[in-house]
C-alpha positions, 0 to 999 in steps of 0.5 A: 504408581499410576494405571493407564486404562484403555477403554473403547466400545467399538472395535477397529479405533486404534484402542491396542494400538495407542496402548502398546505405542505408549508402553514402548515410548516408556520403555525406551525411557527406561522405565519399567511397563507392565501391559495387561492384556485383556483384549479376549483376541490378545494381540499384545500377548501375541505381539510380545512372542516375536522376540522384539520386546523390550526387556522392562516390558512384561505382558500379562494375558489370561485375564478375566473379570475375576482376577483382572483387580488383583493382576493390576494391584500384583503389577502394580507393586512391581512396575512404576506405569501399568497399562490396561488394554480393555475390550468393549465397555458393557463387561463386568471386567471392565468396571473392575478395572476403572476401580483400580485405573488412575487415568482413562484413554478412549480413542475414538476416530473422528466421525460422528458414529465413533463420538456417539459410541465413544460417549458410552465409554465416557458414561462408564467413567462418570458412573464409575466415579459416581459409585466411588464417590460413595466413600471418597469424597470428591473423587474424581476418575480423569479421562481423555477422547484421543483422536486416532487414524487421521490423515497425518499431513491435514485435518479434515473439516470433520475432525476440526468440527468434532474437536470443536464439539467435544471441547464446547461439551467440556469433554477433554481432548488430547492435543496430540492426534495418532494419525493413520500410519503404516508404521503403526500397522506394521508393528504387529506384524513384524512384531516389533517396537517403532523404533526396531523397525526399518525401512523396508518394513514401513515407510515413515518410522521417524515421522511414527516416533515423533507422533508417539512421543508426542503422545506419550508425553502428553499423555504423562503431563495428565497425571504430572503435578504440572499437567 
């Protein structure tokens, strides 16, 4: 069953945010998630305490690089979309788990610095490939730049220029952009899925939902026989 790894080396781009936002969109479709939660401040651990959290989605933490392999492979027994919420890019644990990953998410906010720190996560999967290549041939790791945190009614001319940019380098790009929403933020701190919150808690819920559906089919396209 596919494994969906979310990597990033800078703090602060909405890496936690996408992969919880793709989990909950899952679910709601019935599907089974299991998140595994190796951010070392564990944000999706805490936000599955508040009560809120769907039934088919199980939450893994206390992850370290020497059990992070086979958690996934446990997980990945039960649940049909396994999520892997990585901190950083130069740890061993985050190598461990490209080894088992089907498909690689790196979000990035749209200026030149989060490009430049974004293009050591790509390095990490290309080496990752490289090194399984080794024994399977032809092998190929798949990996997405997902732009996040933009102004959700215009994209500014810096965007468009790196988009751009990206795409002249042969770097994939989601067409789907996670613009910057308070409805995003608030579901940690109500510690709840989008579709729990209300109106009182943020503004702009079902705009929020029609952004992550969005993203979360289009992220599900990349591994479909279609996609």
């Amino acid at each position: 069953m596919p494994t969906y790894a979310f990597i990033s080396p800078k703090g602060g781009v909405g890496k936690t945010t996408s992969s919880l936002i793709f989990a909950t969109q899952i679910a709601k479709r019935g599907v089974g998630v299991s998140i595994i939660d190796a951010d070392p401040n564990y944000p999706i651990q805490k936000w599955a305490t508040g009560g809120y959290c769907p039934d088919n989605v199980h939450v893994i933490s206390n992850i370290t690089e020497n059990n992070i392999a086979f958690n996934i492979r446990k997980v990945a027994a039960i649940d049909p979309i396994v999520i892997v919420d990585l901190e950083g890019t130069a740890a061993k644990i985050v190598i461990h788990a490209l080894q088992e990953a089907d498909f690689v998410v790196i979000p990035m906010q749209g200026s030149l610095l989060d490009a430049e720190q974004a293009g050591r996560a790509i390095t990490l999967v290309k080496d990752q490939e490289q090194a399984v290549r080794r024994h399977v041939k032809n092998y190929i790791l798949p990996f997405s730049i997902l732009l996040t945190r933009t102004p959700p009614a215009y994209q500014t001319r810096n965007m468009a220029s790196l988009r751009k940019s990206l795409s002249d380098k042969g770097i994939p790009v989601f067409e789907t952009v996670l613009t910057e929403r308070e409805a995003f933020r608030s579901m940690f701190f109500f510690q709840k899925p989008l579709d729990k919150l209300n109106s009182s808690e943020a503004p702009g819920i079902d705009k929020a939902i029609e952004n992550a559906n969005a993203f979360a089919a289009e992220l599900i396209s990349k591994l479909s026989p279609e996609g």
